[in-house]
C-alpha positions in Angstrom: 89.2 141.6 120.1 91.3 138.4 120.4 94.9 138.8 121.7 96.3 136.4 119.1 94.9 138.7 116.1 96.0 141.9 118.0 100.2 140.5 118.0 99.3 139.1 114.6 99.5 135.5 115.1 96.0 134.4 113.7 95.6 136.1 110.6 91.5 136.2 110.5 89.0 137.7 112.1 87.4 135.1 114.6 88.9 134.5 117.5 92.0 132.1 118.7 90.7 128.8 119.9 92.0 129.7 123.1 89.6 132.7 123.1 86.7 130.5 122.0 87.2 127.7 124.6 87.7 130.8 127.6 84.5 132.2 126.1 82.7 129.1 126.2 83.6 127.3 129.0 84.6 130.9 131.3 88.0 129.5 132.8 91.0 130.1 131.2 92.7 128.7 128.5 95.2 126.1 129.1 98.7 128.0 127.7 99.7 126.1 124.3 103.5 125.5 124.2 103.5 126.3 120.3 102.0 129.7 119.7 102.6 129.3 115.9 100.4 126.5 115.6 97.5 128.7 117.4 95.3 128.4 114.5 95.4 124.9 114.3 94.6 123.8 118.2 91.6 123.3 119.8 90.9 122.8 122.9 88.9 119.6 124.1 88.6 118.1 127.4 86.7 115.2 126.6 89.8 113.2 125.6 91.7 114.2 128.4 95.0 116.8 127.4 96.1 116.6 124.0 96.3 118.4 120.7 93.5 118.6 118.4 93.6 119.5 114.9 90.7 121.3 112.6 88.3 119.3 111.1 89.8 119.5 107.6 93.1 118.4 108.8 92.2 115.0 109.0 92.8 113.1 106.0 90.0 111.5 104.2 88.2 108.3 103.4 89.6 108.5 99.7 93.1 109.2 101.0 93.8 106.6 103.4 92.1 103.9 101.2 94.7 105.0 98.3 97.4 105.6 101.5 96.2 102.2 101.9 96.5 100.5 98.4 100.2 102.0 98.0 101.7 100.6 101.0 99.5 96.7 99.9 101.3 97.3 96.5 104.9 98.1 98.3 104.7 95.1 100.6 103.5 92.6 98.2 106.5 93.9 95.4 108.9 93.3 98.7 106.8 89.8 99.3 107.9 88.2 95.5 111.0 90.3 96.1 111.9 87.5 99.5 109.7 84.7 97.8 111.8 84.7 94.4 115.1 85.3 96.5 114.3 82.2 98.5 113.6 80.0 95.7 116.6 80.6 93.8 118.6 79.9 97.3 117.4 76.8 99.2 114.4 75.5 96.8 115.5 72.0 96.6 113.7 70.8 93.1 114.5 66.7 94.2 112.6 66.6 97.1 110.0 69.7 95.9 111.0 71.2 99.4 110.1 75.2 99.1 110.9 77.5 102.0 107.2 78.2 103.1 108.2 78.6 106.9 111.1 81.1 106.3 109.5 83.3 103.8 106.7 84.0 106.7 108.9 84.9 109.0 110.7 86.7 106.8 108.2 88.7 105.3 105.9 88.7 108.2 109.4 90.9 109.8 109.2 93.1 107.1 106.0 94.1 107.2 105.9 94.6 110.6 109.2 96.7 110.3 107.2 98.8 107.3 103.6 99.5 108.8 105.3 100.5 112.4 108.6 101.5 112.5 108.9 103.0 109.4 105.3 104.4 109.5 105.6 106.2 112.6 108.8 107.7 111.9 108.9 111.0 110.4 109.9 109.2 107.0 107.1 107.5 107.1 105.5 104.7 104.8 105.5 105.6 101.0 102.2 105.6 100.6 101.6 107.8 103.1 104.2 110.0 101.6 102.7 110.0 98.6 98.8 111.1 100.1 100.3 113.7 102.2 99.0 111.5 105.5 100.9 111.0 108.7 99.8 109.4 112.3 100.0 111.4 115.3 99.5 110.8 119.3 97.3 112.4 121.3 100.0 114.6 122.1 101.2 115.3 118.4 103.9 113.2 118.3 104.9 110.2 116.7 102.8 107.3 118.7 104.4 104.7 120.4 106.3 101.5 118.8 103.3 99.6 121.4 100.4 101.3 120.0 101.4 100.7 116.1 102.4 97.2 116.6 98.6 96.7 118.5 97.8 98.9 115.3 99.7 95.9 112.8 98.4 93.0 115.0 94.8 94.0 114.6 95.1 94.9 110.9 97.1 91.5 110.4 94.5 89.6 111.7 91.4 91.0 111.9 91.2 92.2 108.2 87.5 93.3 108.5 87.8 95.7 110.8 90.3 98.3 108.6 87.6 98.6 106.3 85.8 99.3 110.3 88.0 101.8 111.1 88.1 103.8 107.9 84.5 104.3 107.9 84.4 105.0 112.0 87.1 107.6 110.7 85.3 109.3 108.7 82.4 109.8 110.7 83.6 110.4 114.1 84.0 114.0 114.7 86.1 113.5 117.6 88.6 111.7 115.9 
C-alpha cells in the first residue's frame, strides 16, 4: 500500500502520484517540498521540473472566456473613466484639439498595469476573481513581470491568437 495513504495524507485508495510515477517509471520519486499538496502533484519530465496539477484543475474554455469578458468590461469602464476625464481637462472646443495621444498612453499604462501586475499578483484581475482562475509558473508561483508583459504584448497585438490560445488550452493535455 502507498505510504502517503498509510500516514493519512491522501485520503483515497489509489496510490500518491509519487507512488505511481516510482511504479511506472522504476526510479524514485523526486521528494515534493509540499507533502499537503500530494494529491494534487504529478510528476512529469517532459517539461522539465515543475509542478503539475490534475486535469480538472485547470480552468475551462467557458471560464476564461467569461474571465476574459470581465476584465474587457473593467478596462473599457476605466478607458471612458480616462477619456471623459481628459475631455473635461485639456479639450480645447476653439481649435477641436482632443487629447488622442495622451489618452493612449494613458490607458495603454493602465492596461498594461491591470493584465500583468495586478494579474499576476495574488490579488489578481477581477475577473479572474470572480471565475475562481489564477496563473501559475511552471514552478507554481506567480510568473514573472517578463513573461506576462510578452503575455499583454501578444494579446495587445495579435488579437487572433487569444481566441488561439483558448482553444490550444483546452485541448492540450499537457498544459
Amino acid at each position: 500500500m502507498c505510504a502517503a495513504i498509510e500516514s493519512g495524507i491522501v485520503g483515497t485508495s489509489a496510490p500518491c502520484c509519487r507512488c505511481a510515477y516510482a511504479e511506472s517509471t522504476g526510479r524514485p520519486a523526486p521528494p515534493i517540498v509540499l507533502p499537503y499538496l500530494v494529491e494534487v502533484l504529478m510528476v512529469d519530465a517532459s517539461l522539465g521540473n515543475g509542478v503539475f496539477f490534475q486535469q480538472s484543475d485547470y480552468g475551462g474554455l467557458v471560464r476564461r472566456c467569461l474571465a476574459m469578458l470581465i476584465d474587457s468590461i473593467v478596462l473599457y469602464v476605466t478607458a471612458m473613466v480616462i477619456w471623459a476625464v481628459l475631455v473635461m481637462l485639456l479639450w480645447d472646443p476653439q481649435t477641436g484639439w482632443v487629447p488622442y495621444p495622451l489618452f493612449l498612453a494613458l490607458w495603454g499604462a493602465v492596461a498594461w498595469v491591470y493584465l500583468t501586475v495586478v494579474k499576476r499578483s495574488r490579488w489578481r484581475t477581477i475577473g479572474y476573481r470572480l471565475t475562481g482562475l489564477r496563473i501559475v509558473s511552471l514552478t507554481g508561483g506567480h510568473p514573472s513581470l517578463a513573461a506576462m508583459t510578452i503575455r499583454f504584448l501578444l494579446s495587445t497585438f495579435g488579437p487572433f491568437s487569444v481566441f488561439l490560445d483558448l482553444i490550444w488550452l483546452s485541448a492540450d493535455a499537457e498544459q
